[in-house]
CHARMM-style PDB file with segment names, atoms N, HN, CA, C and O in Angstrom:
ATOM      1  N   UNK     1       0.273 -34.122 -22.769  1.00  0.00      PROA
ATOM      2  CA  UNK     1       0.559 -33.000 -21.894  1.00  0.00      PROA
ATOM      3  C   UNK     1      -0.457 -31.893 -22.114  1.00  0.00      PROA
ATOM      4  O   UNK     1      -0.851 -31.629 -23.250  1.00  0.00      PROA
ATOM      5  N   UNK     2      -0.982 -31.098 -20.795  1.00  0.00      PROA
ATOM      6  HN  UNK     2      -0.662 -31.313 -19.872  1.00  0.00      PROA
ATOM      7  CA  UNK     2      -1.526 -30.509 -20.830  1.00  0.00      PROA
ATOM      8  C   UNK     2      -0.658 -28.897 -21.724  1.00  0.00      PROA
ATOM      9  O   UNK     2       0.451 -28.818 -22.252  1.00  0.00      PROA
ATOM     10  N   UNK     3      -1.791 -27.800 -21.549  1.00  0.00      PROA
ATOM     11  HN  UNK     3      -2.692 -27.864 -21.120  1.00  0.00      PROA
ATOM     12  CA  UNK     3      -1.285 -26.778 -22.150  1.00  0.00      PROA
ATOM     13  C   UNK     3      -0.557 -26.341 -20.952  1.00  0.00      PROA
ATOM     14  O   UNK     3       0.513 -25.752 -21.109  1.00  0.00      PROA
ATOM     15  N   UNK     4      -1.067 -26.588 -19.631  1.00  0.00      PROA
ATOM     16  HN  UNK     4      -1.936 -27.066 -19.504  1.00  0.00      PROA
ATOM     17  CA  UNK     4      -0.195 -25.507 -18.366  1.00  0.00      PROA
ATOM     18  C   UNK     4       1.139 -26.779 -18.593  1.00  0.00      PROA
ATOM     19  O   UNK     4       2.249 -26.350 -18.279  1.00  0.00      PROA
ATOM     20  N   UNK     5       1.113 -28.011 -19.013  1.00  0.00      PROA
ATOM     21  HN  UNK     5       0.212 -28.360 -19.269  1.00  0.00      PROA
ATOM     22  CA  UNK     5       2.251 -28.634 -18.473  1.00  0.00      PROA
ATOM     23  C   UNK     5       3.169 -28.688 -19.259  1.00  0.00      PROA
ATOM     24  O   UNK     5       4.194 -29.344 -19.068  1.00  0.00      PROA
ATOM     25  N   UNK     6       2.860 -27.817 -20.527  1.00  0.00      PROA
ATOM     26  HN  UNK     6       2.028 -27.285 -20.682  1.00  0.00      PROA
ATOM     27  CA  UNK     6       4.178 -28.015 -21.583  1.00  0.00      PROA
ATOM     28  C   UNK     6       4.575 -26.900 -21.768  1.00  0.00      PROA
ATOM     29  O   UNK     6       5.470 -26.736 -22.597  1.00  0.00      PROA
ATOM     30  N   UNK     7       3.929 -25.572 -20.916  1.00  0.00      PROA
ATOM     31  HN  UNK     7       3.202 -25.705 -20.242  1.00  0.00      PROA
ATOM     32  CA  UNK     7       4.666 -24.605 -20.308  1.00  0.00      PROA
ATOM     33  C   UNK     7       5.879 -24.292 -19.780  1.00  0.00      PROA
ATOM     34  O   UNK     7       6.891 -23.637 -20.031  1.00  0.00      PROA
ATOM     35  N   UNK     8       5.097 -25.460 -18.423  1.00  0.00      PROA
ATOM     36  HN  UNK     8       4.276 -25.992 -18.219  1.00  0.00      PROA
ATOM     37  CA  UNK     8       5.534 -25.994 -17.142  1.00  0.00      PROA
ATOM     38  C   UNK     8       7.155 -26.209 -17.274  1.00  0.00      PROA
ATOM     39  O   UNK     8       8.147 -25.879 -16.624  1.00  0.00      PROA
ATOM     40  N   UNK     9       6.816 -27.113 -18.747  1.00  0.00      PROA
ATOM     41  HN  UNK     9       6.010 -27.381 -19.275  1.00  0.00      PROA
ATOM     42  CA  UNK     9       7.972 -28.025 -18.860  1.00  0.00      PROA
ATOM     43  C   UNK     9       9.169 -27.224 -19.706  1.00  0.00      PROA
ATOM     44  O   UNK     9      10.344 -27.571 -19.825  1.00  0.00      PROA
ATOM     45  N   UNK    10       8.651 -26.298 -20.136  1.00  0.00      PROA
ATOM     46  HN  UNK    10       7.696 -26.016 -20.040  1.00  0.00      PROA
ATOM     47  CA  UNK    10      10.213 -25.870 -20.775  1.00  0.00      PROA
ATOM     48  C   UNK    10      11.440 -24.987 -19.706  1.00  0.00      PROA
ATOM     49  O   UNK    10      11.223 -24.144 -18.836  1.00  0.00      PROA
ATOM     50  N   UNK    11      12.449 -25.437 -20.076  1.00  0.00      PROA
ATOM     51  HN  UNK    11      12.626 -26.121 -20.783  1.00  0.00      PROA
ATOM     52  CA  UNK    11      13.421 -24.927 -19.410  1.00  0.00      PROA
ATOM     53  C   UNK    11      13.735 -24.055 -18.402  1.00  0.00      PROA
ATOM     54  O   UNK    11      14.282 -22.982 -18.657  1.00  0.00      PROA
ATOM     55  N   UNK    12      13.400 -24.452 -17.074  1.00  0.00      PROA
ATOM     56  HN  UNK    12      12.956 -25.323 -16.867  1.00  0.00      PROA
ATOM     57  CA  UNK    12      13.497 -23.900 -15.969  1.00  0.00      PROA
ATOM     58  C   UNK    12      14.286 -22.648 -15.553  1.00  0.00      PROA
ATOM     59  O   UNK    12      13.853 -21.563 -15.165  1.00  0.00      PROA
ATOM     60  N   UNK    13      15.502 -23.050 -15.724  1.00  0.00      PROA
ATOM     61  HN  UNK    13      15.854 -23.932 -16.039  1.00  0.00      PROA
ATOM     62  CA  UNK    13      16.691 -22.494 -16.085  1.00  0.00      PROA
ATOM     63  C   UNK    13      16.712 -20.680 -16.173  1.00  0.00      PROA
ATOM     64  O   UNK    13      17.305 -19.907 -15.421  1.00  0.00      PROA
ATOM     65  N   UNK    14      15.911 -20.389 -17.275  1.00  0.00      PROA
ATOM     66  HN  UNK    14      15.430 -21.017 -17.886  1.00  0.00      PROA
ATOM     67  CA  UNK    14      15.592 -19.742 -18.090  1.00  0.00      PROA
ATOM     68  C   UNK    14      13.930 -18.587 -18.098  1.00  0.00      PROA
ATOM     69  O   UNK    14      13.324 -18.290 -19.128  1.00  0.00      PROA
ATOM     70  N   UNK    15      13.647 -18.265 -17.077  1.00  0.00      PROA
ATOM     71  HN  UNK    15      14.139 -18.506 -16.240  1.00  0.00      PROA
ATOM     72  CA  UNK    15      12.561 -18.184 -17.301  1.00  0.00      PROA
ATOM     73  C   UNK    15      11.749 -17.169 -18.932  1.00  0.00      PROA
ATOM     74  O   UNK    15      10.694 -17.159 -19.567  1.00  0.00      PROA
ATOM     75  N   UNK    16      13.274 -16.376 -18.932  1.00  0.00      PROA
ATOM     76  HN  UNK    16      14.131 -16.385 -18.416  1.00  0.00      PROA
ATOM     77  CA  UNK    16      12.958 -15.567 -20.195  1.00  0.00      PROA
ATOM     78  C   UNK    16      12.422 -16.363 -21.446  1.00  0.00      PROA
ATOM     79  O   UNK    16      11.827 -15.752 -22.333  1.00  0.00      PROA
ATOM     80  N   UNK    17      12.712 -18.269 -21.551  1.00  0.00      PROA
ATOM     81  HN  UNK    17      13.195 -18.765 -20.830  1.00  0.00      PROA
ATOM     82  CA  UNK    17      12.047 -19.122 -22.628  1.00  0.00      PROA
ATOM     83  C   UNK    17      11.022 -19.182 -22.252  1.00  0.00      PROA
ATOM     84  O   UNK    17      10.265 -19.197 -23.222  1.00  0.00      PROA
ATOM     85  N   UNK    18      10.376 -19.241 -21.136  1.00  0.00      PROA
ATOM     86  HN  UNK    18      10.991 -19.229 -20.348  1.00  0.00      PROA
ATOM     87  CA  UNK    18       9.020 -19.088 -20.774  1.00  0.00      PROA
ATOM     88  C   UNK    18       8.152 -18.151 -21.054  1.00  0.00      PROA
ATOM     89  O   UNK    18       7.266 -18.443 -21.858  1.00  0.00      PROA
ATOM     90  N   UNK    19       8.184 -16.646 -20.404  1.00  0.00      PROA
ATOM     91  HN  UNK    19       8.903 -16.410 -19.751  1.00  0.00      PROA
ATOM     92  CA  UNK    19       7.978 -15.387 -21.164  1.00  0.00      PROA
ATOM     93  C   UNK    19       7.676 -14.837 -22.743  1.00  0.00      PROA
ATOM     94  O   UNK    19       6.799 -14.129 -23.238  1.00  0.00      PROA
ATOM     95  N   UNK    20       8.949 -15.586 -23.301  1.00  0.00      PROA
ATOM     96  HN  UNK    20       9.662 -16.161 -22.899  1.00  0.00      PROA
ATOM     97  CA  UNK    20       8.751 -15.277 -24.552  1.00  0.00      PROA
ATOM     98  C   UNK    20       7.777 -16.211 -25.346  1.00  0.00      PROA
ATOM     99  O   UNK    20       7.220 -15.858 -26.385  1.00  0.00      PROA
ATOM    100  N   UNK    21       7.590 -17.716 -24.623  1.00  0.00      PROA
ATOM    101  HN  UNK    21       8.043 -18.003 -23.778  1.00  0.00      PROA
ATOM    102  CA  UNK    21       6.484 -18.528 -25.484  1.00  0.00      PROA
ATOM    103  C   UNK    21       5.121 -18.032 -25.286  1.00  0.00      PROA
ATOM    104  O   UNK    21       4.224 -18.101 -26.127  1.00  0.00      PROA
ATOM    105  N   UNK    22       5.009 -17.425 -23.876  1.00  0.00      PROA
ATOM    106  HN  UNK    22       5.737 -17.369 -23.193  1.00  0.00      PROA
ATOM    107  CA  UNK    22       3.660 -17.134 -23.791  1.00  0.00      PROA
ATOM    108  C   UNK    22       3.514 -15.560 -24.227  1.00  0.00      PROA
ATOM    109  O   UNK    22       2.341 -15.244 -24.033  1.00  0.00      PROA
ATOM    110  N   UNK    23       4.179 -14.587 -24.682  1.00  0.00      PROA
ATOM    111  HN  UNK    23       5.132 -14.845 -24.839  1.00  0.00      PROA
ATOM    112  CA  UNK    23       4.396 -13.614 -25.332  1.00  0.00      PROA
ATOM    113  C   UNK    23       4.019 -14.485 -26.686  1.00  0.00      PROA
ATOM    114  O   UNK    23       3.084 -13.973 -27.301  1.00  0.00      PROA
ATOM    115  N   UNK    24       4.310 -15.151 -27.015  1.00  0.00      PROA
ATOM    116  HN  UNK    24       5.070 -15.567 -26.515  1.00  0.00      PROA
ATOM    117  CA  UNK    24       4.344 -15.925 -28.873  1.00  0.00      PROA
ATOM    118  C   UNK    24       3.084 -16.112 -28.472  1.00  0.00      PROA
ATOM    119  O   UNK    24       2.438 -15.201 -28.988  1.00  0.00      PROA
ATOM    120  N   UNK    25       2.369 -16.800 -27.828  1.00  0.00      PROA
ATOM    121  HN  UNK    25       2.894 -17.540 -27.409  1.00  0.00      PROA
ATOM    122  CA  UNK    25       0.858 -16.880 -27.496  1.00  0.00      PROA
ATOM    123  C   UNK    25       0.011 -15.744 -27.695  1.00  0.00      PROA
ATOM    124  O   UNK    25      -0.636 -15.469 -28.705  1.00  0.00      PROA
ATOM    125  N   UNK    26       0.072 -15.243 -26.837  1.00  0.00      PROA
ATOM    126  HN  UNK    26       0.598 -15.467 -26.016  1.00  0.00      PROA
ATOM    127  CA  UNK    26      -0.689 -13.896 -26.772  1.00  0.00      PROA
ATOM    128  C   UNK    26      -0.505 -13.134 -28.103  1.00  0.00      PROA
ATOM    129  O   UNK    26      -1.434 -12.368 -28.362  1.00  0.00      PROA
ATOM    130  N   UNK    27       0.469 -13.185 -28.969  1.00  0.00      PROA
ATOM    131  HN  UNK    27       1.223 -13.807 -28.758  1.00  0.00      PROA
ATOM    132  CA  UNK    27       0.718 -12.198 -30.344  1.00  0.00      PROA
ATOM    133  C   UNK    27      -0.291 -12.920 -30.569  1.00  0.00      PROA
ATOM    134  O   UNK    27      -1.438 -12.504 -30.406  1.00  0.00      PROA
ATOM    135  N   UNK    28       0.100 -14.531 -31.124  1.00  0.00      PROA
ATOM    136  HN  UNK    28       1.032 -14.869 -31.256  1.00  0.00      PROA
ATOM    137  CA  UNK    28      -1.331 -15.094 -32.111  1.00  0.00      PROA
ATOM    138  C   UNK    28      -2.222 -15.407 -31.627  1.00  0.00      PROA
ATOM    139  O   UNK    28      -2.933 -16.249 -32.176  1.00  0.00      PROA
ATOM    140  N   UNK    29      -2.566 -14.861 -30.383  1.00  0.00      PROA
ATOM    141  HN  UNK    29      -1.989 -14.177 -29.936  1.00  0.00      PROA
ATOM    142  CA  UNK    29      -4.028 -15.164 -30.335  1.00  0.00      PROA
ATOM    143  C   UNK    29      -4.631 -13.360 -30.134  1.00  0.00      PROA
ATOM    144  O   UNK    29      -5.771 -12.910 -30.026  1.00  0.00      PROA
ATOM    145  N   UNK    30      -3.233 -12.664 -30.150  1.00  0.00      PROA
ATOM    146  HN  UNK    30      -2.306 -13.030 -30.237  1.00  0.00      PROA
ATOM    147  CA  UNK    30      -4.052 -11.520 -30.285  1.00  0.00      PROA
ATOM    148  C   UNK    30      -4.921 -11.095 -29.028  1.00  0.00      PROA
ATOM    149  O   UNK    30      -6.096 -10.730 -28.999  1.00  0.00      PROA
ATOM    150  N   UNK    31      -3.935 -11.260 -27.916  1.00  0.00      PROA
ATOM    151  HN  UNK    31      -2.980 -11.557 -27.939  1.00  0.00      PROA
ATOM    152  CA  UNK    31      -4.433 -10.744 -26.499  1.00  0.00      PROA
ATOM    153  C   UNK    31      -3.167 -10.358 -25.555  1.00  0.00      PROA
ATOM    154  O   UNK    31      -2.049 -10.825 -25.775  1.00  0.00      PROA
ATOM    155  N   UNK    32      -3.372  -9.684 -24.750  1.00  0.00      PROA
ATOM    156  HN  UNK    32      -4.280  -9.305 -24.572  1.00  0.00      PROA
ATOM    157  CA  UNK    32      -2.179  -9.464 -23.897  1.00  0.00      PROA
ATOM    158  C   UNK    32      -1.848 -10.946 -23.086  1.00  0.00      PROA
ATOM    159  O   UNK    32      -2.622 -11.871 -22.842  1.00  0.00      PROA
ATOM    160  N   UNK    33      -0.354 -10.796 -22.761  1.00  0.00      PROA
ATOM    161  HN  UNK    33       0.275 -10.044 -22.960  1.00  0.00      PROA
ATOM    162  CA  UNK    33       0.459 -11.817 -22.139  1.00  0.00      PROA
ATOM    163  C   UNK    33      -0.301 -12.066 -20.551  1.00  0.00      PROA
ATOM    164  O   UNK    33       0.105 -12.886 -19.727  1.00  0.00      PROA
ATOM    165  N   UNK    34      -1.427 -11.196 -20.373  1.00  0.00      PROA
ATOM    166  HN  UNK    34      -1.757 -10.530 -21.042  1.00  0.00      PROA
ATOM    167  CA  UNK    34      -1.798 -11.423 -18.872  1.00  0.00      PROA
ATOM    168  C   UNK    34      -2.837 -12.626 -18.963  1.00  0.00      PROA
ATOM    169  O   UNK    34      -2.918 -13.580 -18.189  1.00  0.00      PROA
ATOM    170  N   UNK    35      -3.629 -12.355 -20.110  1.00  0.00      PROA
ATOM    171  HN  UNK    35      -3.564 -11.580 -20.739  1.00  0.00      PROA
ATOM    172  CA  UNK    35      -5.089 -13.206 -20.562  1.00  0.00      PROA
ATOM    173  C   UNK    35      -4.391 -14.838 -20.180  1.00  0.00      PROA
ATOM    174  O   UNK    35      -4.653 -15.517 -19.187  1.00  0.00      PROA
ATOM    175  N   UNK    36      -3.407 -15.190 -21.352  1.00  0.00      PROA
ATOM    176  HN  UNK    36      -3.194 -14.638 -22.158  1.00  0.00      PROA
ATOM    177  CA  UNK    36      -2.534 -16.216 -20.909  1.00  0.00      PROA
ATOM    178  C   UNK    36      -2.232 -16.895 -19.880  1.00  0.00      PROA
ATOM    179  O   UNK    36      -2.480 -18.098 -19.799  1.00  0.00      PROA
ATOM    180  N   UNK    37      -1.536 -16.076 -18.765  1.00  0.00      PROA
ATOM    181  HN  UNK    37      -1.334 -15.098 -18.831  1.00  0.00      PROA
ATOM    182  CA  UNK    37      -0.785 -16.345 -17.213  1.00  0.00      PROA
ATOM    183  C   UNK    37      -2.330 -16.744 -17.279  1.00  0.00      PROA
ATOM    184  O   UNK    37      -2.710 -17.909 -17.393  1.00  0.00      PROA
ATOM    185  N   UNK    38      -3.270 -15.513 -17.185  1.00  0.00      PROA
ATOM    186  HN  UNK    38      -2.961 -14.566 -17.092  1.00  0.00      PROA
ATOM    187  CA  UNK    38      -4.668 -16.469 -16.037  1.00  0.00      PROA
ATOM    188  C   UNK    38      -5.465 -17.868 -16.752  1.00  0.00      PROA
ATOM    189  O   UNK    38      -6.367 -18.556 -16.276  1.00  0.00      PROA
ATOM    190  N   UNK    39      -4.772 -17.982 -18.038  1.00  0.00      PROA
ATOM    191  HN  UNK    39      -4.038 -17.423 -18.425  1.00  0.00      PROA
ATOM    192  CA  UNK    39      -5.319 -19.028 -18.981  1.00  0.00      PROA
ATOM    193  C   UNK    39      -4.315 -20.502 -17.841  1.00  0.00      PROA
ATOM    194  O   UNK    39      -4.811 -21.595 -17.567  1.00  0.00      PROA
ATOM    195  N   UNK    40      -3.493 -20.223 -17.590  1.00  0.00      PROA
ATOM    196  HN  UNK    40      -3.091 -19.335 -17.813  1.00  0.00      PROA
ATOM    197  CA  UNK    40      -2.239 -20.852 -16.790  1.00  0.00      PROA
ATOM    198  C   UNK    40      -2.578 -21.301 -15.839  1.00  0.00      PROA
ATOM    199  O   UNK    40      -2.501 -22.479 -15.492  1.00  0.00      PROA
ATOM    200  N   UNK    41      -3.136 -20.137 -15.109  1.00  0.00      PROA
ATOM    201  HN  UNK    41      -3.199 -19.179 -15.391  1.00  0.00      PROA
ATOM    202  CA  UNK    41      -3.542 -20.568 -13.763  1.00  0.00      PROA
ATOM    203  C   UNK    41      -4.806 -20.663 -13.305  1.00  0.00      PROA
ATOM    204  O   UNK    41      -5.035 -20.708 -12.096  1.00  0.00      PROA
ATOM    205  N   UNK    42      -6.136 -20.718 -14.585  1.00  0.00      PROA
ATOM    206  HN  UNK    42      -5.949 -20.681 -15.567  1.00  0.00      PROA
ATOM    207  CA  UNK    42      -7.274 -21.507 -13.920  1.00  0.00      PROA
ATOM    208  C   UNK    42      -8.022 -20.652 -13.977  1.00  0.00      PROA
ATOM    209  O   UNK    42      -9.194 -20.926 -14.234  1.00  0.00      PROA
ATOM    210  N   UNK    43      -7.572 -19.125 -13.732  1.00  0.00      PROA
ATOM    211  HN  UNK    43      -6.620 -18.903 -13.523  1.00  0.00      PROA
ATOM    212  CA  UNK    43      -8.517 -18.383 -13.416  1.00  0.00      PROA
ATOM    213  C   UNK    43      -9.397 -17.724 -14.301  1.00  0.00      PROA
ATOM    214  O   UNK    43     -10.180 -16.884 -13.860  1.00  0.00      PROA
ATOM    215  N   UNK    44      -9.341 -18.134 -16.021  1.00  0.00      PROA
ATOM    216  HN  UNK    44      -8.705 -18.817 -16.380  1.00  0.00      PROA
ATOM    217  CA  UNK    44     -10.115 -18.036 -16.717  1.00  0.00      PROA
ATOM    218  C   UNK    44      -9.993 -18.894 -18.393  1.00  0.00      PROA
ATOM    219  O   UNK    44      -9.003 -18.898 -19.124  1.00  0.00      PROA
ATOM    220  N   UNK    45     -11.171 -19.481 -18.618  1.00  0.00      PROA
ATOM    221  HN  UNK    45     -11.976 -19.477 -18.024  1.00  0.00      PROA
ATOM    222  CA  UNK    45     -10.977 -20.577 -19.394  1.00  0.00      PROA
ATOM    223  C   UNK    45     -10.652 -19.984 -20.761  1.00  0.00      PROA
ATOM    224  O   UNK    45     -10.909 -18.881 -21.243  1.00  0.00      PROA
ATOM    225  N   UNK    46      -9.969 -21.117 -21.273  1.00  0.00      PROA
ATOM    226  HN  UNK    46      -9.760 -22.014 -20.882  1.00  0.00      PROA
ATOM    227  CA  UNK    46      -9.149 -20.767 -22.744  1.00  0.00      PROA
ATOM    228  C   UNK    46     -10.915 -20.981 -23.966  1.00  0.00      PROA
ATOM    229  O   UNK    46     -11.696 -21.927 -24.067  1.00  0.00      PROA
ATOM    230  N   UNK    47     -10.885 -19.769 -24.570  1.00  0.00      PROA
ATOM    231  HN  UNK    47     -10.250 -19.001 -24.488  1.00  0.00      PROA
ATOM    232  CA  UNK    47     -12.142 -19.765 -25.207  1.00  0.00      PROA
ATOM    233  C   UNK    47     -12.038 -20.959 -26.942  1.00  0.00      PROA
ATOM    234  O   UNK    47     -10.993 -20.847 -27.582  1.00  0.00      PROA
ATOM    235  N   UNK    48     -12.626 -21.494 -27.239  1.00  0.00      PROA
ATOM    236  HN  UNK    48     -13.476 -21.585 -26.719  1.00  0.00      PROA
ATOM    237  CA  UNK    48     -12.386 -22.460 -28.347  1.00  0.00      PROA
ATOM    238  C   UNK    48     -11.763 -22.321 -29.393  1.00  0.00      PROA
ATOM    239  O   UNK    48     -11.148 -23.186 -30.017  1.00  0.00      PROA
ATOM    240  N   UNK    49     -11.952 -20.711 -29.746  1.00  0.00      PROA
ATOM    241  HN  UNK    49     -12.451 -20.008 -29.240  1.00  0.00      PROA
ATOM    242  CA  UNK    49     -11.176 -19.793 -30.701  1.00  0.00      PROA
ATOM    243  C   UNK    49      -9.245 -19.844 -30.576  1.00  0.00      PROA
ATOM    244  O   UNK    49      -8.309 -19.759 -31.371  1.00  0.00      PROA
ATOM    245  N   UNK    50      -9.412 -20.029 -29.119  1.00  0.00      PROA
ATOM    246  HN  UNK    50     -10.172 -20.098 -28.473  1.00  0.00      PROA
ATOM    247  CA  UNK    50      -7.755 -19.664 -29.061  1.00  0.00      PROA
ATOM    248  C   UNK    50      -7.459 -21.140 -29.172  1.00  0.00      PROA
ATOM    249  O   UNK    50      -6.284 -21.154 -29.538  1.00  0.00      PROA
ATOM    250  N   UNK    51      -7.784 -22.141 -29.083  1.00  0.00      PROA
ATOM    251  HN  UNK    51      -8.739 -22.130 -28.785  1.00  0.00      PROA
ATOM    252  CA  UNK    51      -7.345 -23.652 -28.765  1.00  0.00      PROA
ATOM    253  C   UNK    51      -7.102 -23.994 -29.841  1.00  0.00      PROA
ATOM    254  O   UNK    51      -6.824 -25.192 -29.807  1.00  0.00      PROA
ATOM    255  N   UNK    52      -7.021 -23.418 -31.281  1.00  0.00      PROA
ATOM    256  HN  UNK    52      -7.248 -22.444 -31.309  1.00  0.00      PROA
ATOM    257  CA  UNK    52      -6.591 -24.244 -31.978  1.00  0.00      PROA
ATOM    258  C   UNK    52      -5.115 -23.467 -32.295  1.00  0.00      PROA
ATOM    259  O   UNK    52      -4.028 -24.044 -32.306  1.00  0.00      PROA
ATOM    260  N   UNK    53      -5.377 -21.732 -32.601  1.00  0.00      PROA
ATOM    261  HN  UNK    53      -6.261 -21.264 -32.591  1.00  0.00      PROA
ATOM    262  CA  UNK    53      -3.900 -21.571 -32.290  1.00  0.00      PROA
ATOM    263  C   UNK    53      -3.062 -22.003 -31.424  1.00  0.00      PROA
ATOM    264  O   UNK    53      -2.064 -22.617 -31.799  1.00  0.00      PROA
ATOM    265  N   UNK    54      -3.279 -21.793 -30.264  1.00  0.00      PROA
ATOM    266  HN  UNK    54      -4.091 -21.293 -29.959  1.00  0.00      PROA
ATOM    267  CA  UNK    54      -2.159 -22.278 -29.038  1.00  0.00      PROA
ATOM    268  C   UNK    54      -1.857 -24.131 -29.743  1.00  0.00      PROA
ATOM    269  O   UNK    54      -0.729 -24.624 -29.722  1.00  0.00      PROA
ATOM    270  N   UNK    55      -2.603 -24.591 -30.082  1.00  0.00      PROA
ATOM    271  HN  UNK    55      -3.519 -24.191 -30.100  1.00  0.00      PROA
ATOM    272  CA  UNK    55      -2.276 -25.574 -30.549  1.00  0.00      PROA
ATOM    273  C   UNK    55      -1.169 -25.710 -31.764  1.00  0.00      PROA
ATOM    274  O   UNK    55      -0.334 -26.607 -31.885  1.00  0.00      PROA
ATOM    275  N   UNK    56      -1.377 -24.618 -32.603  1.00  0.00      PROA
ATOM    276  HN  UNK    56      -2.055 -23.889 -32.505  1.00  0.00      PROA
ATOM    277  CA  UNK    56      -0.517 -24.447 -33.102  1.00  0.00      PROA
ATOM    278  C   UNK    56       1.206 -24.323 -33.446  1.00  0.00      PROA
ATOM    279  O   UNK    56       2.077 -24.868 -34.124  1.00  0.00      PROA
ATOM    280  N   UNK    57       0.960 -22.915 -32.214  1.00  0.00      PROA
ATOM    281  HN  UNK    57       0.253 -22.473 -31.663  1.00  0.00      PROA
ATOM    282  CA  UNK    57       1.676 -22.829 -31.794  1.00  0.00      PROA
ATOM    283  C   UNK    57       2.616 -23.297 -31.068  1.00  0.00      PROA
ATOM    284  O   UNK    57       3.673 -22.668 -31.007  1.00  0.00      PROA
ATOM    285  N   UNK    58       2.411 -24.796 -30.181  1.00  0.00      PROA
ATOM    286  HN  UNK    58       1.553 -25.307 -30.231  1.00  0.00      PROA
ATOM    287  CA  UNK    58       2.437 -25.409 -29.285  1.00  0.00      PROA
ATOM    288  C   UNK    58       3.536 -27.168 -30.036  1.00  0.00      PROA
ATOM    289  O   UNK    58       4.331 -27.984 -29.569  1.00  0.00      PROA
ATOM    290  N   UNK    59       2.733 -26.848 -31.626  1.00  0.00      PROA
ATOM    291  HN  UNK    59       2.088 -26.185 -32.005  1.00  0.00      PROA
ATOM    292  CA  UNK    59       2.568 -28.162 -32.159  1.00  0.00      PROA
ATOM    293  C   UNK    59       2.469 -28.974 -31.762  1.00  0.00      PROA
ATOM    294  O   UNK    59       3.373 -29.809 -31.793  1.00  0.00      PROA
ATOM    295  N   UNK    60       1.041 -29.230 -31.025  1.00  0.00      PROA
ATOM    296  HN  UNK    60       0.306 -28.552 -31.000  1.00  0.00      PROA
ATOM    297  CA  UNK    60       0.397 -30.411 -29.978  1.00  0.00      PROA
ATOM    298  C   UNK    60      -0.801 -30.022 -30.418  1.00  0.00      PROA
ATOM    299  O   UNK    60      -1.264 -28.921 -30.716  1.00  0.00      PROA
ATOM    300  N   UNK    61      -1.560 -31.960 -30.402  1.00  0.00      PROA
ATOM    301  HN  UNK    61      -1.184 -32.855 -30.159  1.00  0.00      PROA
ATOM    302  CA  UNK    61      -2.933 -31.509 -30.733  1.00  0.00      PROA
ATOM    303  C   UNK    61      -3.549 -30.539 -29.865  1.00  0.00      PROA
ATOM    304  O   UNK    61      -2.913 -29.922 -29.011  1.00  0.00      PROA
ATOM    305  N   UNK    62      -5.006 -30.375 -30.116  1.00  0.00      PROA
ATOM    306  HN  UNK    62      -5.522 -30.876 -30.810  1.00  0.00      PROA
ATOM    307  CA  UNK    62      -5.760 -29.762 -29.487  1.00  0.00      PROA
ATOM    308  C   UNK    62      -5.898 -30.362 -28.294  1.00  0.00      PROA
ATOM    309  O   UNK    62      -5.486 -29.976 -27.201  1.00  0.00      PROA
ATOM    310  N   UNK    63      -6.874 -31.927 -28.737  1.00  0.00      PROA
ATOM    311  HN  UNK    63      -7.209 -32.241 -29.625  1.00  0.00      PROA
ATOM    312  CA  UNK    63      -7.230 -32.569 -27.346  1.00  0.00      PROA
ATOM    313  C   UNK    63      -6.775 -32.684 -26.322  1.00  0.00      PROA
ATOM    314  O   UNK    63      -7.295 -32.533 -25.217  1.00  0.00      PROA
ATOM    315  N   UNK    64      -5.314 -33.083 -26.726  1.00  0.00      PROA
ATOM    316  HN  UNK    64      -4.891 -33.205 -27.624  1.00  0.00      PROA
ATOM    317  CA  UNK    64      -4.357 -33.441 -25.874  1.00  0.00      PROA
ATOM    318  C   UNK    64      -3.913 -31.993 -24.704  1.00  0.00      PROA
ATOM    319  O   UNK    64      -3.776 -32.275 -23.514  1.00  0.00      PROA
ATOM    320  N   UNK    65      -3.749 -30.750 -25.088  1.00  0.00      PROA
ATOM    321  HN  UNK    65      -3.860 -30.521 -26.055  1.00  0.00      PROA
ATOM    322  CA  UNK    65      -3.335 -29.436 -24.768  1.00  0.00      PROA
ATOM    323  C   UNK    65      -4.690 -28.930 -23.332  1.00  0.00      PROA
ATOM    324  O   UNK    65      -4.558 -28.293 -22.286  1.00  0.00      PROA
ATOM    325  N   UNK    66      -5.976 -29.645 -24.035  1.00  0.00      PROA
ATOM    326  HN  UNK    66      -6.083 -30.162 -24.884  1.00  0.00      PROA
ATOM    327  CA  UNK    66      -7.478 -29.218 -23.211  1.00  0.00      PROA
ATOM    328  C   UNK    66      -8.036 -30.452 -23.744  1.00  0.00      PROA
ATOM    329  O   UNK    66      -8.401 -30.803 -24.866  1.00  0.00      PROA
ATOM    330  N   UNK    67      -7.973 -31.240 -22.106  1.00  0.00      PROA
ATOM    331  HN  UNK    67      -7.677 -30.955 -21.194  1.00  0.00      PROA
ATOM    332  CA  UNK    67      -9.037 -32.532 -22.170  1.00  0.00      PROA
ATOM    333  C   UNK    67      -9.535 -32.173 -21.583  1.00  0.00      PROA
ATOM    334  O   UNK    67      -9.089 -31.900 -20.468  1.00  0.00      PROA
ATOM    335  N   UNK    68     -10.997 -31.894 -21.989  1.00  0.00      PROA
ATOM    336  HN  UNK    68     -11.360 -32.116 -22.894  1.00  0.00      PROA
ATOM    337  CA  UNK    68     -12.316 -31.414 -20.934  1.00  0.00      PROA
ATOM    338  C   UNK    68     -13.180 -32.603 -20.940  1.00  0.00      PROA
ATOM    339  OT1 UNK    68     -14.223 -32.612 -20.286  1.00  0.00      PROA
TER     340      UNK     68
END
């Protein structure tokens, strides 16, 4: 799964579980929650630095999160 699709995938329901993961993002990578959304939607690429936190965070490899 991608990084937008394991977003994607948590609990619909709910969007506040959504919010708050990509809020958990943005703390550790140490950028606002907007950088993220446009990390989401394409409109600007996730820099190499953040790919291993979000990976982290994510507990999903890297590759798997950004297959380029």
């Amino acid at each position: 799964m991608t990084f937008k699709e394991v977003i994607e995938s948590l609990p619909k329901q709910t969007i506040s579980v959504r919010n708050q993961k990509i809020n958990e993002i943005a703390a550790a990578c140490r950028v606002d929650p907007s950088a993220v959304y446009n990390w989401l939607a394409g409109r600007t690429k996730v820099r190499p630095i953040y790919r291993s936190i979000i990976a982290q965070q994510l507990g999903k490899p890297e590759s798997e999160l950004f297959p380029e």
